[in-house]
C-alpha positions in Angstrom: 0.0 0.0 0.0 1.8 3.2 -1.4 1.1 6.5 1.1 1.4 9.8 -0.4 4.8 11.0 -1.8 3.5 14.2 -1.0 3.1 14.1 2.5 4.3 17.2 4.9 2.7 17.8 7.8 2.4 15.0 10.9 0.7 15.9 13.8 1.4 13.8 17.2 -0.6 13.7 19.9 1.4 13.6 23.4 4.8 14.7 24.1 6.0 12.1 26.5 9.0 10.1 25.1 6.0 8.4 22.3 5.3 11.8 21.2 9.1 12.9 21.4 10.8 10.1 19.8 8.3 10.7 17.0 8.7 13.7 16.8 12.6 13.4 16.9 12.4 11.3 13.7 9.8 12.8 12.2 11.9 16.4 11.9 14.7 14.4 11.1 13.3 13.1 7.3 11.8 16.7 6.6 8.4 16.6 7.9 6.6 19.4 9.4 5.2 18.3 13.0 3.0 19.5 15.5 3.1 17.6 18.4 -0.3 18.7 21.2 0.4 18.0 25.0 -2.3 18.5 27.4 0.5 19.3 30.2 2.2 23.0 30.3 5.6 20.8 30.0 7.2 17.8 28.6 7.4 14.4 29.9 4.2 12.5 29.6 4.1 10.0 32.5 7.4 10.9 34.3 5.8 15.0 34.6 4.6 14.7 38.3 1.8 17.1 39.4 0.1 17.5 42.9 -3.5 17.6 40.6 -5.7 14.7 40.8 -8.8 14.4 39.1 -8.8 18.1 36.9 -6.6 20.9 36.5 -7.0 24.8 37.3 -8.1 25.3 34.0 -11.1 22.5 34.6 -9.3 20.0 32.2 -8.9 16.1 33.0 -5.3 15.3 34.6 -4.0 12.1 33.5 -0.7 11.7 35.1 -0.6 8.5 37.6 3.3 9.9 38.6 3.6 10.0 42.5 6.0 11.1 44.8 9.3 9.0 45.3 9.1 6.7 42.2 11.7 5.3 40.7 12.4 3.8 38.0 11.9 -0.7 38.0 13.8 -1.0 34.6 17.7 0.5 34.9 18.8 3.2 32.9 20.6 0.9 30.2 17.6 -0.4 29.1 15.6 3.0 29.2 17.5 5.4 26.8 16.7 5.8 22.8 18.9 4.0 20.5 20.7 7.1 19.4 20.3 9.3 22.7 21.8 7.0 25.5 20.8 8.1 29.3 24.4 9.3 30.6 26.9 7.7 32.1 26.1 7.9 36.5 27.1 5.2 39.3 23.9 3.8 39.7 21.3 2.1 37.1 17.7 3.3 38.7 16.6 6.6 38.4 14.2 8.7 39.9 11.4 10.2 38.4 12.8 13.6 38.2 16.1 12.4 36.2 13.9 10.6 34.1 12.1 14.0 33.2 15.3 15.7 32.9 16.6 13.3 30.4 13.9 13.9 28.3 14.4 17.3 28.3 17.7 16.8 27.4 16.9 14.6 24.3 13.9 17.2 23.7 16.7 20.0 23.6 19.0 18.2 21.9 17.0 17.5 18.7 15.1 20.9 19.2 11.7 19.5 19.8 10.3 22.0 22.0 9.4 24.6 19.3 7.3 22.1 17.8 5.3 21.4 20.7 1.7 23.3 21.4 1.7 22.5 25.6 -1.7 23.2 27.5 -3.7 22.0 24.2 -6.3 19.2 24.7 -7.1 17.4 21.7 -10.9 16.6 21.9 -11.8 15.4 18.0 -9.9 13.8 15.3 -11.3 13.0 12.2 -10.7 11.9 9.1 -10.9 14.0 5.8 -10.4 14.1 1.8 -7.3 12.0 0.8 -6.8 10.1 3.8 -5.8 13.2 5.6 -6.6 14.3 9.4 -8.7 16.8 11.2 -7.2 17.8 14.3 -9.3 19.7 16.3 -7.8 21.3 19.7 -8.4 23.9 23.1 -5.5 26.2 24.0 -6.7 25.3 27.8 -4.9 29.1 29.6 -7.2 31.3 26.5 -10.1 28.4 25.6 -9.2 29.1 22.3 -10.3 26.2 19.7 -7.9 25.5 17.2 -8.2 23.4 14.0 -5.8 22.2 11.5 -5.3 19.4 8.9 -2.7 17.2 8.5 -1.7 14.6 5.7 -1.0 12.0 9.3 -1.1 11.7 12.8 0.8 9.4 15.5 -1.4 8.6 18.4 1.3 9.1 21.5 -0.8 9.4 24.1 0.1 6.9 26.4 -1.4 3.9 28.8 -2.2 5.7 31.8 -5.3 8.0 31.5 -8.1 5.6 32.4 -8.0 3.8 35.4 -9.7 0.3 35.8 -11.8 -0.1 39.2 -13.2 -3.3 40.3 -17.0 -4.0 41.0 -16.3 -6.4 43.9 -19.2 -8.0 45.2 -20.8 -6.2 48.0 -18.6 -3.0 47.9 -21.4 -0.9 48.4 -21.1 -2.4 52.3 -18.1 -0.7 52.4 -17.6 2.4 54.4 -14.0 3.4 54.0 -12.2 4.8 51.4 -11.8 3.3 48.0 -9.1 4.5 45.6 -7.4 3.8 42.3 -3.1 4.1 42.0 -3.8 6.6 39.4 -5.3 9.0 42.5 -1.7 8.2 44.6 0.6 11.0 45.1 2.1 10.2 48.4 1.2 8.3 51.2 0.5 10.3 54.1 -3.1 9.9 53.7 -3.0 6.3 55.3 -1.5 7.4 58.3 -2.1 4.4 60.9 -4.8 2.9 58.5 -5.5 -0.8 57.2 -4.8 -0.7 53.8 -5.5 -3.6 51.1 -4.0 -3.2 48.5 -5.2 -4.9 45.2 -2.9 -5.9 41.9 0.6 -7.3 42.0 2.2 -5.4 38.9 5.0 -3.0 39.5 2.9 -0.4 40.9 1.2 -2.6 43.3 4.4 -4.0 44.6 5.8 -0.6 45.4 3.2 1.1 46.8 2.3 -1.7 48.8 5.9 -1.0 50.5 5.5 2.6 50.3 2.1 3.1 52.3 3.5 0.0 54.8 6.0 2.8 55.9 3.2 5.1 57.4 -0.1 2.4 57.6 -0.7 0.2 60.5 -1.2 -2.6 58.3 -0.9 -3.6 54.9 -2.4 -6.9 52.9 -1.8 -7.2 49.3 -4.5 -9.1 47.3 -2.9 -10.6 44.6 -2.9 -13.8 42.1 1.1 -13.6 40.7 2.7 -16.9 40.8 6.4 -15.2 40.5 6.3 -13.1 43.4 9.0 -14.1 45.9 10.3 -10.9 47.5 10.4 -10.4 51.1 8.0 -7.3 52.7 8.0 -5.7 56.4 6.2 -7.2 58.8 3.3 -5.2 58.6 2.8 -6.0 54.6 0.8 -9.5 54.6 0.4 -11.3 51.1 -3.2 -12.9 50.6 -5.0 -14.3 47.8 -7.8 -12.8 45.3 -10.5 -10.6 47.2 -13.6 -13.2 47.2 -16.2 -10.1 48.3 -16.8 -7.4 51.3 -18.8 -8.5 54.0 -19.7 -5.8 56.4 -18.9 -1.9 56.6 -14.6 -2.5 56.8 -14.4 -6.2 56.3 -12.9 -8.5 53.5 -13.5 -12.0 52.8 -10.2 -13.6 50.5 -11.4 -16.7 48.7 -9.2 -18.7 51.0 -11.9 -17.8 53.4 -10.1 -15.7 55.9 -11.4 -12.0 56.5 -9.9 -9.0 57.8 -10.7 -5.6 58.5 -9.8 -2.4 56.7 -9.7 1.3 56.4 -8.8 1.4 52.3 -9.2 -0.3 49.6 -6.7 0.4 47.2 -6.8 -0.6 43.7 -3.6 -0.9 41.6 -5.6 -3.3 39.0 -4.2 -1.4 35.8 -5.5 0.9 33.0 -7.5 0.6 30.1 -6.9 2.1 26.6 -8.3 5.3 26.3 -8.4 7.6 23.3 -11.8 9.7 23.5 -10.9 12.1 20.9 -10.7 9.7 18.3 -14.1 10.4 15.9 -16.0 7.3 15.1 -14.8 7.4 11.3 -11.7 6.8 12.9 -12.9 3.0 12.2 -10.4 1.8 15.7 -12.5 0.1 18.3 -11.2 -1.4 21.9 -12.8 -4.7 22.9 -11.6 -6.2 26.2 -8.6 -3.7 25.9 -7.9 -5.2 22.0 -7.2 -1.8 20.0 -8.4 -3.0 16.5 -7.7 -3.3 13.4 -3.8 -2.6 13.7 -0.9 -3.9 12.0 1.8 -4.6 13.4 0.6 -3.1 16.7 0.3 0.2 15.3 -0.8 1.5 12.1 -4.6 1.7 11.6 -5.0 -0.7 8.9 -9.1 0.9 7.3 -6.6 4.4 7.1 -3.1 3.8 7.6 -2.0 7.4 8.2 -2.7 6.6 11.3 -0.7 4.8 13.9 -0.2 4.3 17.7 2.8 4.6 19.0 3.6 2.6 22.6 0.6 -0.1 23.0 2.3 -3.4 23.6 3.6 -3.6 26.9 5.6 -5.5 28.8 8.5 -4.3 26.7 11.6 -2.2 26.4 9.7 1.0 26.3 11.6 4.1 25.4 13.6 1.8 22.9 10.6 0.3 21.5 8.6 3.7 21.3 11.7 5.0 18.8 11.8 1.5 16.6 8.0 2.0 16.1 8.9 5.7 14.9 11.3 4.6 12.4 9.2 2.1 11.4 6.1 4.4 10.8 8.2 7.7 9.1 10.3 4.9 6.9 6.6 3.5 5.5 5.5 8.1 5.3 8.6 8.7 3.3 8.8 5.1 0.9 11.8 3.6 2.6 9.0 1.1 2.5 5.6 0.2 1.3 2.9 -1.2 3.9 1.7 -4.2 2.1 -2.1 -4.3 1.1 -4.9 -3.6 3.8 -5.9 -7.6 2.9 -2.4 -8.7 3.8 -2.3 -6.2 7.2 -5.5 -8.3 8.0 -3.9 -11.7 7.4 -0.7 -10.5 9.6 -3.1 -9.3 12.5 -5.5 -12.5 12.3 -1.8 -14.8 12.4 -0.9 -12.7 15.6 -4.2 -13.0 17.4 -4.2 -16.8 16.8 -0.7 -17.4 17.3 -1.7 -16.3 20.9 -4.6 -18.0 21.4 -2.5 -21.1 21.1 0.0 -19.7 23.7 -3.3 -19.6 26.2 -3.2 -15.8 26.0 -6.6 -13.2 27.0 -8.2 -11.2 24.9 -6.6 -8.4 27.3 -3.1 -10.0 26.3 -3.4 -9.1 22.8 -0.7 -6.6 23.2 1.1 -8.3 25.6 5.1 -8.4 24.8 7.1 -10.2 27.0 8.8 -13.2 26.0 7.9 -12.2 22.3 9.4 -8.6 22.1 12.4 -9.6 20.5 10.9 -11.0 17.3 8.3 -8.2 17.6 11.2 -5.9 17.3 13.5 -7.7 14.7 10.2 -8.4 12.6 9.8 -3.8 12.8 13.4 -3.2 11.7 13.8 -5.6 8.8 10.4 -4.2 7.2 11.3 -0.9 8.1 15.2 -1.7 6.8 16.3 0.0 10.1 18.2 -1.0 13.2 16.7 -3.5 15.1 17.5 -3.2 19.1 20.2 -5.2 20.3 19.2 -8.6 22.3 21.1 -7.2 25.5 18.6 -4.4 25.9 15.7 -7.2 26.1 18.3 -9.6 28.3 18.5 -7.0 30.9 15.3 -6.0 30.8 14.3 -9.5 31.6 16.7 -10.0 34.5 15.4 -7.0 35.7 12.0 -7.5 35.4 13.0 -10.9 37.5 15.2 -9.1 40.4 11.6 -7.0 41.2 9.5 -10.3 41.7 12.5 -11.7 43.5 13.5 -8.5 45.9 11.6 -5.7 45.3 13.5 -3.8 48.3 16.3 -4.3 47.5 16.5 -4.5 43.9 17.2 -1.3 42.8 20.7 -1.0 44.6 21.7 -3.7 41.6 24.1 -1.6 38.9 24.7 -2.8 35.5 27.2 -2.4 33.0 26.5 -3.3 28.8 29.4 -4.7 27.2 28.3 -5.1 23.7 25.2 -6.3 21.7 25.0 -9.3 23.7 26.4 -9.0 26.8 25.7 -7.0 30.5 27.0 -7.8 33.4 26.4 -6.6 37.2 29.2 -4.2 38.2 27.9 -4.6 42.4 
């Protein structure tokens, strides 16, 4: 399928390190771009704010960033291909270094004068010749804005729509109920009971965090590879069977205990609300469809998203899928027919269906990233991402489950292609 040799202008919606990395390599092959960020700065995810729920100017926040993150991947694994996070003593960052590397890499390929901040996308839309509508507020003046563009590179990231539970019975409940994505530090659960629900990364670490200031902490959780060792006050129980009274829990092991706070840290779902409807992408049980490849809208492939699979090297896979996308703009490549996209997608969504994965796995990574991202750079003729990036992500990935407290004192040294080793 042969896009436009005419194509110009990109816009990108987001300017975390999706939008940037686009951005960065769209300016590089002479496009014009326009990236929109709801936030007054850069940074996406790792831009911490005190705002929960709306902003002064009445917009919707979407960061989930809280106070004294840091990083669960080391800095080896989480600079671009081309932009390496400096050289420093120790492999896990905090949030804030994070932010300032991307401003850094931002600065370095002068991104920032292509970036509109405080604009809220709320529509886009397809128009004549498989171009885009973008329709946009200027949030400090309420200003709407419009403008077309010959594509557009959905960057908006994974955090902006929390998933809450319905467990039976919560409406017995008389304490406080909360998502992660309302956390900003954990002073709130001074002395309180907490339970804490979902055993991903987040889950694991606030779980510690709010242990430091809670009476009592149990995390509800179903994850076979969790090993690591918590305070005394952090108690590990199964799946939440229901609430049974105005503070108490029932575990389907059938014990019950009583609580102040229930605190979800059970994920997000896809969210893109300003897509229009002619769009022609849908999300069933979190399955963004029809994509190819895990990104490019297959009914109007202008379109593509960068950042959905997860479980992955993320700031290295954000840039391959940017290369990819720009190489298939500018012919380095040529998509191959939307009847072919639909055979590739079709082969990917039963090739894990034998594997035993979800529905909600369909853009799961994981042990498959590696042929995800070698299959990207020899259609896109571009650099693939070396196996060590994907080997140390793994062992990292592994030292959480294993010793979450501890795990992030670990430093890490790549030696080539292939090789890391542990410098402590």
């Amino acid at each position: 399928m042969s896009l436009m040799k005419s194509m110009k202008k990109v816009a990108v919606i987001g300017a975390g390190a999706a939008g940037l990395a686009s951005a960065r390599h769209l300016i590089a092959n002479g496009f014009e771009c326009t990236v929109f960020e709801l936030a007054p700065e850069l940074g996406g995810t790792w831009l911490y704010t005190d705002d929960v729920g709306t902003d002064k100017y009445g917009f919707p926040v979407y960061s989930a960033m809280y106070k004294g993150l840091k990083t669960n991947l080391p800095k080896e694994v989480m600079g671009f291909p081309d932009f390496p996070i400096s050289s420093q003593t120790k492999s896990y960052l905090t949030q804030a270094e994070i932010l300032m590397f991307l401003k850094e890499y931002a600065n370095e390929f002068n991104l920032r004068n292509h970036i509109k901040f405080n604009h809220h996308v709320i529509d886009v839309v397809p128009c004549d010749n498989n171009r885009w509508r973008v329709h946009a507020i200027d949030k400090p003046t309420n200003q709407r804005l419009e403008e077309v563009f010959d594509a557009v590179m959905i960057c908006n990231g994974h955090y902006n729509d929390p998933v809450v539970p319905e467990l039976d019975g919560d409406e017995l409940f008389s304490g406080q109920i909360m998502h992660s994505h309302q956390y900003r530090e954990p002073k709130g659960f001074q002395d309180k009971r907490v339970l804490v629900v979902g055993a991903g990364p987040s889950g694991l670490d606030l779980a510690w965090q709010i242990s430091r200031v809670a009476q009592n902490v149990v995390l509800s959780h179903h994850c076979k590879e969790l090993k690591t060792k918590y305070p005394e006050n952090v108690a590990l129980k199964p799946d939440v069977e229901r609430v049974v009274g105005a503070n108490r829990i029932r575990f389907i092991d059938d014990t019950e205990d009583d609580f102040d706070v229930i605190f979800y840290c059970t994920g997000y779902r896809y969210s893109f609300p300003f897509l229009h409807k002619d769009c022609r992408i849908e999300i069933v049980e979190n399955h963004i469809a029809p994509l190819y490849k895990h990104m490019v809208n297959i009914e109007m492939p202008t379109m593509c998203f960068i950042g959905i699979p997860f479980n992955v090297c993320a700031f290295q896979m954000f840039d391959l899928q940017a290369r990819f996308f720009v190489a298939s703009l500018n012919g380095v490549f040529t998509l191959p027919s939307k009847e072919l996209m639909y055979a590739d997608l079709y082969d990917d969504l039963q090739q894990r269906e034998n594997k035993g994965y979800t529905k909600r796995q369909a853009h799961l990574m994981g042990p498959d990233q590696f042929d995800y991202y070698e299959d990207l750079a020899k259609q896109a003729k571009t650099t693939p991402i070396p196996p060590v990036i994907v080997k140390l992500r793994d062992e990292s990935v592994k030292r959480l489950y294993d010793d979450l407290i501890n795990f992030r004192d670990d430093n890490y040294k790549i030696l080539n292609d292939n090789t890391f080793v542990k410098v402590n």
